[in-house]
C-alpha positions in Angstrom: -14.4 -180.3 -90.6 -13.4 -179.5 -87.3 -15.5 -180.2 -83.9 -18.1 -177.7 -82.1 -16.6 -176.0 -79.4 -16.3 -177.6 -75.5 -18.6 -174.7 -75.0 -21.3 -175.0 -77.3 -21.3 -179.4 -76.4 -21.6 -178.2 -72.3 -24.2 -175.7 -73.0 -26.3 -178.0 -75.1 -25.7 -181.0 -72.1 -26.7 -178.0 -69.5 -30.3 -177.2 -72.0 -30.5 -181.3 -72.2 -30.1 -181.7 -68.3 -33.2 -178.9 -67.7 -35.4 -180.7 -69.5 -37.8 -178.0 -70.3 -36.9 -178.6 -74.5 -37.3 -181.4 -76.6 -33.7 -182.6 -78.1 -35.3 -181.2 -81.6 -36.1 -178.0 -80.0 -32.6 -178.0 -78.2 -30.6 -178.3 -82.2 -32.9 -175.9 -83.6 -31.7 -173.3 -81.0 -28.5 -173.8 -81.2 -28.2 -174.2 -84.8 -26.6 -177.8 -85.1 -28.3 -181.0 -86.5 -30.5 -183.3 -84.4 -28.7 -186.0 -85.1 -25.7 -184.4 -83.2 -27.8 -183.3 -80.1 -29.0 -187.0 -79.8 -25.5 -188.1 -80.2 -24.2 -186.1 -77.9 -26.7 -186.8 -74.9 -26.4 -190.8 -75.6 -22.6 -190.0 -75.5 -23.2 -188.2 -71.6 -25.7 -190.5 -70.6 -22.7 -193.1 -71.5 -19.3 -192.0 -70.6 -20.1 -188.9 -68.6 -18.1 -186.7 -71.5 -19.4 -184.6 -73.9 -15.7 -183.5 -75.8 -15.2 -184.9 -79.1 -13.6 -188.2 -80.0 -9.7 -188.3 -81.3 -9.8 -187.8 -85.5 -9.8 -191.0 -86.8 -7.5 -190.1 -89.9 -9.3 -190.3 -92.7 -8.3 -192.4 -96.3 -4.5 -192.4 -97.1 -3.9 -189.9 -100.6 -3.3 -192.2 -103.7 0.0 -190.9 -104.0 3.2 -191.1 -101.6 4.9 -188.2 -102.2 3.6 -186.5 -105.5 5.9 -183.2 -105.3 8.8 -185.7 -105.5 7.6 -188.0 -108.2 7.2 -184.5 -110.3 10.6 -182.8 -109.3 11.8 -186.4 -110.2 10.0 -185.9 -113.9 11.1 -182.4 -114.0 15.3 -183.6 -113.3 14.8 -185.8 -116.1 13.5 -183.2 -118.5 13.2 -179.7 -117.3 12.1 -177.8 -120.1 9.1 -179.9 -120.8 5.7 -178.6 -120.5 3.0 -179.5 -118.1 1.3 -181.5 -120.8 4.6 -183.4 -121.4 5.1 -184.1 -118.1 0.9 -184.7 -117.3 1.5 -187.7 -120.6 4.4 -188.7 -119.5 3.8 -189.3 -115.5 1.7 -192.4 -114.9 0.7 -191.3 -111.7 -1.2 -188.4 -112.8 -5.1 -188.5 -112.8 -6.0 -188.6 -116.4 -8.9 -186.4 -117.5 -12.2 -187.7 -117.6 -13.7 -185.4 -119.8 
């Protein structure tokens, strides 16, 4: 998900800073979450900046390097099917179903 625009974060500190519109009234207008309007402010209030932190980087995938674990499976028998190689590759997500 990516971050509201500088824009929309300085025109919601500018609505905040007139005071005339409760923080709820503020999101509704804008149409963003409450939660990120009170955020935001306590952010201001804090550091004086209202542009969104650095990505943080999110979980790690399970697997390495999957397209070369498969071309690896494929090299050792590349006429097998996708079943073959799906039964054959321990790496694979098994179905659940």
């Amino acid at each position: 998900m990516r971050p509201y625009s500088q824009d929309l974060r300085d025109r919601i500190i500018q609505a905040l800073e007139a005071g005339s519109e409760t923080q709820r009234a503020i999101a509704t207008g804008f149409c963003v979450s409450g939660v990120f309007v009170e955020k935001l402010w306590q952010r201001w209030r804090r550091t004086g900046s209202s542009s969104p932190k650095p990505h943080a980087g999110g979980r790690q995938g399970a697997l390495k390097d999957p397209l070369a674990l498969l071309a690896h499976e494929v090299a050792q028998q590349p006429d097998a099917t996708l079943a073959e190689l799906r039964d054959r590759a321990s790496w694979l997500p098994r179905d659940r179903g």
